[in-house]
NULO-133711 format. One line per 8 residues: number of its first residue (from 1); their letters; for each residue x, y, z negated of C-alpha. Coordinates in Angstrom, 1 decimal. Last residue first. Layout:
! NULO-133711
NUM = a = X Y Z | ...
//
This chain:
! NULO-133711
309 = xxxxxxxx = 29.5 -70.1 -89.7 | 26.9 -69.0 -87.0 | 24.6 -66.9 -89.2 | 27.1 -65.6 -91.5 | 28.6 -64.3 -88.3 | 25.2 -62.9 -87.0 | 24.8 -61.2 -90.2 | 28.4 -60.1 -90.7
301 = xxxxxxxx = 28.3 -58.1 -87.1 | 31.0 -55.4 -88.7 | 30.8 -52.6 -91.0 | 27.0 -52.7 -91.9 | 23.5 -50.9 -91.0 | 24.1 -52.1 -87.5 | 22.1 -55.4 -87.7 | 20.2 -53.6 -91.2
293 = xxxxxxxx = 16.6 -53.0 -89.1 | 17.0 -56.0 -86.5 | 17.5 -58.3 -89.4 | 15.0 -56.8 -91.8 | 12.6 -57.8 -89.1 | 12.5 -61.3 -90.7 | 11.0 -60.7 -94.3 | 7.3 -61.3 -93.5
285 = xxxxxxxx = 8.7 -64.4 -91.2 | 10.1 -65.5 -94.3 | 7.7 -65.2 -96.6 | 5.0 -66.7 -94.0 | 7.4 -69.9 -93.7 | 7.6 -70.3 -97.2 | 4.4 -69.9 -97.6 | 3.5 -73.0 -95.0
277 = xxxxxxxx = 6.3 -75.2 -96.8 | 4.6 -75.3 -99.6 | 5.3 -73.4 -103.0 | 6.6 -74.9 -105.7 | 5.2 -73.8 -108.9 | 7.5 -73.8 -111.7 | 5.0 -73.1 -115.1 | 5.2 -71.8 -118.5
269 = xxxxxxxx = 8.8 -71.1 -118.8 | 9.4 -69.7 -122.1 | 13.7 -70.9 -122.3 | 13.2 -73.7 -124.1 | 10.0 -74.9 -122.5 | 11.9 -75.1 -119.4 | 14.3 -77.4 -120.9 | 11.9 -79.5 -122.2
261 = xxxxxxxx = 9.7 -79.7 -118.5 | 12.7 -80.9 -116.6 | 13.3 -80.5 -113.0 | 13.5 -76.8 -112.3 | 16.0 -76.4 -115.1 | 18.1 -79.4 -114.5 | 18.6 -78.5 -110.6 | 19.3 -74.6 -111.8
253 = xxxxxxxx = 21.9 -76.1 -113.8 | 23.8 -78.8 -111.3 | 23.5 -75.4 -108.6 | 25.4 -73.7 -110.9 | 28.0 -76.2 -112.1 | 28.7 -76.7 -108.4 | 29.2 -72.9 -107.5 | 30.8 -73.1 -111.0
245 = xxxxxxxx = 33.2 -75.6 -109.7 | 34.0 -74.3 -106.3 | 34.4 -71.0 -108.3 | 37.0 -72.3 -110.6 | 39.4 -73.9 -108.1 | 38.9 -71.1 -105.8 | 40.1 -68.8 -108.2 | 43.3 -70.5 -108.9
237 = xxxxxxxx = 44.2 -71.1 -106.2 | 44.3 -67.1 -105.3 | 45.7 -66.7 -108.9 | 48.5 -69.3 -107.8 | 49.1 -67.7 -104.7 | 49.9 -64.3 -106.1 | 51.9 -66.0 -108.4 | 54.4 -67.5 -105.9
229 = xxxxxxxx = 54.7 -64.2 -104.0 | 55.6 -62.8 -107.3 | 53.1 -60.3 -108.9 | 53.5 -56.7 -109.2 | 51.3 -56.0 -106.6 | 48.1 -57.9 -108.0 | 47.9 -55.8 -111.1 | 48.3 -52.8 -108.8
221 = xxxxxxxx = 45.5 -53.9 -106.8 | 43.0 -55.0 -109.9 | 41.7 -58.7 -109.3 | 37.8 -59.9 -108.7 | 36.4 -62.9 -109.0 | 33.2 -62.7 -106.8 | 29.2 -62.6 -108.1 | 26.2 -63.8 -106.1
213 = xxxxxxxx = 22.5 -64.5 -106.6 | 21.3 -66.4 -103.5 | 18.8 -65.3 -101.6 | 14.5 -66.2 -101.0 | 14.5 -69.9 -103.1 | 10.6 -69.1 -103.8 | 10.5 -71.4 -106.6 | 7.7 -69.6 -108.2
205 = xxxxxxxx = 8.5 -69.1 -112.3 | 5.5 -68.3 -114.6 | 6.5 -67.2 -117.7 | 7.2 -63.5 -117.2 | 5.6 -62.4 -120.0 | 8.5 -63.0 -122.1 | 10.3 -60.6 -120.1 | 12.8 -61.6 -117.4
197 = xxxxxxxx = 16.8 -61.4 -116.7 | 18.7 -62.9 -119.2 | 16.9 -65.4 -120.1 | 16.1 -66.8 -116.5 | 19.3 -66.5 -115.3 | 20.4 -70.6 -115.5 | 17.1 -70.8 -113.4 | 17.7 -67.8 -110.8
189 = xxxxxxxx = 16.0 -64.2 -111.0 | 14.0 -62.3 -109.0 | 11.5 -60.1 -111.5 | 7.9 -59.7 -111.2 | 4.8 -57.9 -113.7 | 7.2 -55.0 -114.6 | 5.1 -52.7 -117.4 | 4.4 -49.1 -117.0
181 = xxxxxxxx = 4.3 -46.0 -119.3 | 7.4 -48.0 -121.4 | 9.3 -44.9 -120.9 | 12.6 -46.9 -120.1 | 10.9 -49.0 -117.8 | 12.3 -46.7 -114.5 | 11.9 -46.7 -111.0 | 9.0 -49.1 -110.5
173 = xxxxxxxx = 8.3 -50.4 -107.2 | 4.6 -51.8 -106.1 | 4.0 -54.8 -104.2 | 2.9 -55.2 -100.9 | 5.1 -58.3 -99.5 | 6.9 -56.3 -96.9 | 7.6 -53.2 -99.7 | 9.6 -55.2 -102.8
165 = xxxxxxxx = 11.6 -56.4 -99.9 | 12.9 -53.1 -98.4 | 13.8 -52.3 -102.3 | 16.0 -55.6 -102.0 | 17.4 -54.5 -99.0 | 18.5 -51.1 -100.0 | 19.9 -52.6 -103.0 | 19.7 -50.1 -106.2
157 = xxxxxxxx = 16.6 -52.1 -106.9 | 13.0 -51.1 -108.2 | 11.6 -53.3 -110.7 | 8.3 -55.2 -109.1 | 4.9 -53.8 -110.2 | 2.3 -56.7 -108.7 | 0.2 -54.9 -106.1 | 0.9 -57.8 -103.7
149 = xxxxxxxx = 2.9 -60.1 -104.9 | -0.1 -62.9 -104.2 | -1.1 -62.5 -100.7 | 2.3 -64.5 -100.1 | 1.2 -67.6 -101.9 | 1.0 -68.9 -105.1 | 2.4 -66.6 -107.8 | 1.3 -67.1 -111.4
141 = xxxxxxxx = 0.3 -64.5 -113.3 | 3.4 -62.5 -115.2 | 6.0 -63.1 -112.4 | 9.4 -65.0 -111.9 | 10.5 -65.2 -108.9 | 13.6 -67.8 -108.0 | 16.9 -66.7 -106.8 | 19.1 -69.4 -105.7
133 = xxxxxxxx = 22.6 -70.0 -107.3 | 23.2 -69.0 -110.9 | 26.5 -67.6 -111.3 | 27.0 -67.8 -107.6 | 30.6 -67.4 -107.3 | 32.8 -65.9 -104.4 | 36.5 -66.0 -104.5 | 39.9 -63.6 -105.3
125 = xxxxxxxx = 38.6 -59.6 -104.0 | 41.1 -57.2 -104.6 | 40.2 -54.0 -105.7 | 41.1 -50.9 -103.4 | 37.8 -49.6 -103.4 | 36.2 -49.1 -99.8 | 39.8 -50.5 -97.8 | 40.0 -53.2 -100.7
117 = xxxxxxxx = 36.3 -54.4 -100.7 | 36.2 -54.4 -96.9 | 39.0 -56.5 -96.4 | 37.1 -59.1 -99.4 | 34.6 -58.9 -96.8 | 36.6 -59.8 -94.1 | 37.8 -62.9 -95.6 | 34.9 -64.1 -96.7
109 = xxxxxxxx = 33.5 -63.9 -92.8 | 36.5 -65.9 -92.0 | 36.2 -68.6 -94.1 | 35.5 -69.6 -97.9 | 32.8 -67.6 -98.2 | 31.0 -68.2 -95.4 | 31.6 -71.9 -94.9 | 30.9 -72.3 -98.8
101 = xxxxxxxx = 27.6 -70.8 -98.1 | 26.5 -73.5 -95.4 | 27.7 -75.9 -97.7 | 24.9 -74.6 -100.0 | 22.1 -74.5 -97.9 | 20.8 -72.7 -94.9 | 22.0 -69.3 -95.7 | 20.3 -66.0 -94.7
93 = xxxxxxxx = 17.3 -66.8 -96.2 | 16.7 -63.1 -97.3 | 19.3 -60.5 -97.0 | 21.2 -60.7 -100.6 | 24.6 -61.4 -98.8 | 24.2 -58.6 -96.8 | 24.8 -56.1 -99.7 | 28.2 -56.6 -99.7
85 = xxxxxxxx = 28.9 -55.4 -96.7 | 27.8 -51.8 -98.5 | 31.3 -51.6 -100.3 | 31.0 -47.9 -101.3 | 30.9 -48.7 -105.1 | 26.9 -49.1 -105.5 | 27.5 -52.7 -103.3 | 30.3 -53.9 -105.4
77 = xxxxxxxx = 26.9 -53.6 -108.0 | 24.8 -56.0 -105.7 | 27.4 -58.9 -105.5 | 27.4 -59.2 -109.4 | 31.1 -58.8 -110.7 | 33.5 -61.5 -112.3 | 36.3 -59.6 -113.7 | 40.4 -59.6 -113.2
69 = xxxxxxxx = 43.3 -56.7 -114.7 | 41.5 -54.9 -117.3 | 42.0 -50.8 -117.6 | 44.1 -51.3 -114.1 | 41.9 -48.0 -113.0 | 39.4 -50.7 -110.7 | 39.3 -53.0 -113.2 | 37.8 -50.4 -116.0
61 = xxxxxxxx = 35.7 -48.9 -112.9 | 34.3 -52.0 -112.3 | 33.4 -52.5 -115.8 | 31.4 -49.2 -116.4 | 31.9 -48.4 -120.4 | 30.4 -47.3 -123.5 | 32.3 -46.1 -126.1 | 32.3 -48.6 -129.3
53 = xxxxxxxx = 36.3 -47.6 -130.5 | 37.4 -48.3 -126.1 | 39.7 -51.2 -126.6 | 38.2 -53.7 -129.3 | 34.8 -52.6 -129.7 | 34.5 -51.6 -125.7 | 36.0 -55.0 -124.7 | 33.9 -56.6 -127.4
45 = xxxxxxxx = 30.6 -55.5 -126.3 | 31.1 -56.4 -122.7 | 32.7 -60.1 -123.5 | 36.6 -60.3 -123.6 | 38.2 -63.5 -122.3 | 42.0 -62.5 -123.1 | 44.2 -64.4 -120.6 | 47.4 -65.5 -121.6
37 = xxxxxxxx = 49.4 -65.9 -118.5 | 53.0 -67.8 -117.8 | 51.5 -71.3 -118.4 | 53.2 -73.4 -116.5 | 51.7 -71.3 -113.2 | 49.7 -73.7 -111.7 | 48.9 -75.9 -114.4 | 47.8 -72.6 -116.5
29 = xxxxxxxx = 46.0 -71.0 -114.1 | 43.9 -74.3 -113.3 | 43.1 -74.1 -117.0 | 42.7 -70.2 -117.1 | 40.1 -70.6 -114.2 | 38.3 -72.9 -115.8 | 38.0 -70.8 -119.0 | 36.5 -67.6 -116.8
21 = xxxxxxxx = 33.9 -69.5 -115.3 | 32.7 -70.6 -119.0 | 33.1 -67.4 -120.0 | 30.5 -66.3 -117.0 | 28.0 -68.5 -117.8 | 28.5 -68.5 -121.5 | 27.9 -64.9 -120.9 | 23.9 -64.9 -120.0
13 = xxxxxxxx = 24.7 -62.1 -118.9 | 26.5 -60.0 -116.9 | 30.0 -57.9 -117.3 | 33.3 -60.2 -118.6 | 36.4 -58.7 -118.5 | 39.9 -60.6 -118.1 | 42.5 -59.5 -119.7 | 46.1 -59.9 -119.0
5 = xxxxx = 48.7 -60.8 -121.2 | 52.5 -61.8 -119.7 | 53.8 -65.0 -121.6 | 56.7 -64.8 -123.3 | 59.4 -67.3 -121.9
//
């Protein structure tokens, strides 16, 4: 039997990450399925070479039209497509730890989100990912305590809640770089993000743990109606197979990062400072009233859900 091509589109960086997710998947794909579906992993630059002569692209809209038929996709840019729920998942220390996020996504507040997705976008929504875990800061001069950020220029953020944020602690938000007028002293980030995301100046990394950075597996609708009922569950297995591993791998990475001083020299980390528990405390208590202001901001009571999960 010929096996039925589908591709699978790759958006952030770093893209071993992401590939990496995207090969587990087509393993657990391929035992499920006896290996019905050859899946062409296809980095940003090499979709739009390939497919598109070198125009420039927007992935989600590429799944969404049936362009590619699965992606990995940043929590935050669902968000910019009409699926604000999304954005609650960046509120700050809403989870407790990491099996306290698997309850959420993999129960019924997942669930509902993924409902959202498709009633806001019609893409279908497969599992959640971290693709890095928790957000660190990384900032220019080293960050000790709350008092700190303030001042500091902080990259302003499509996210509502994010840009909310940038304000409690005192620092300033920049709308745009592209002038080069003013520089960005702090970026969020995550360990296995760190390259990606911040400037070589950016060498000092607090482990302020604030949100988790998260992505989901994502599947085109029309692409998922003309499979079997059979094969609709084994791309839904599928899925969860790889992301409970690179929720794992993630966590594993970030773990290595923060705890060995070669590996941060690698990537230009200067210093992890860990703050006490007494800053922690003040960060989020600053942060706290976003609750009260974004309770009714979304769809359904997902804070309080996420809360008791």
């Amino acid at each position: 039997m010929q096996k039925q091509k589908i591709k699978w589109l790759l958006f952030h960086e770093p893209a071993e990450l992401f590939i990496r997710t995207a090969k587990d998947f087509q393993k657990h794909l391929d035992v499920l399925s006896n290996n019905k579906f050859d899946i062409e992993i296809l980095t940003l630059e090499d979709y739009q070479e390939k497919y598109l002569d070198d125009m420039i692209c927007d992935p989600f809209t590429e799944l969404k039209n049936g362009n590619v038929q699965i992606s990995q996709i940043y929590a935050n840019t669902i968000g910019l497509y009409g699926a604000n729920d999304f954005y609650a998942l960046s509120m700050p220390y809403l989870f407790e730890d990491h099996d306290h996020a698997a309850r959420v996504f993999e129960g019924e507040v997942g669930k509902k989100l993924f409902d959202h997705l498709y009633e806001k976008t019609s893409v279908r929504g497969l599992a959640y990912t971290y693709s890095g875990g928790y957000r660190c800061t990384a900032s220019t001069t080293p960050l000790n305590r709350v008092e700190d950020f303030a001042g500091k220029t902080f990259l302003r953020s499509h996210n509502p809640i994010l840009s909310n944020m940038i304000d409690l602690v005192g620092a300033k938000k920049i709308d745009n770089l592209n002038d080069g007028a003013e520089k960005c002293d702090i970026t969020q980030s995550t360990y296995p993000r760190y390259h990606a995301d911040c400037t070589e100046e950016q060498k000092y990394v607090s482990d302020t743990e604030h949100s988790m950075y998260l992505t989901a597996i994502l599947l085109n609708d029309s692409f998922m109606q003309s499979l079997s009922d059979q094969d609709k569950d084994n791309f839904c297995k599928a899925a969860l197979k790889a992301s409970r591993t690179e929720r794992a791998q993630s966590v594993a990475d970030a773990e290595e990062i923060k705890t060995s001083i070669d590996k941060q020299k690698d990537l230009g980390i200067e210093q992890v400072i860990t703050w006490p528990d007494e800053e922690i405390s003040k960060l989020k208590s600053l942060w706290s009233p976003l609750y009260d202001k974004y309770k009714d901001f979304f769809s359904f009571d997902i804070l309080d859900q996420i809360k008791k999960s």
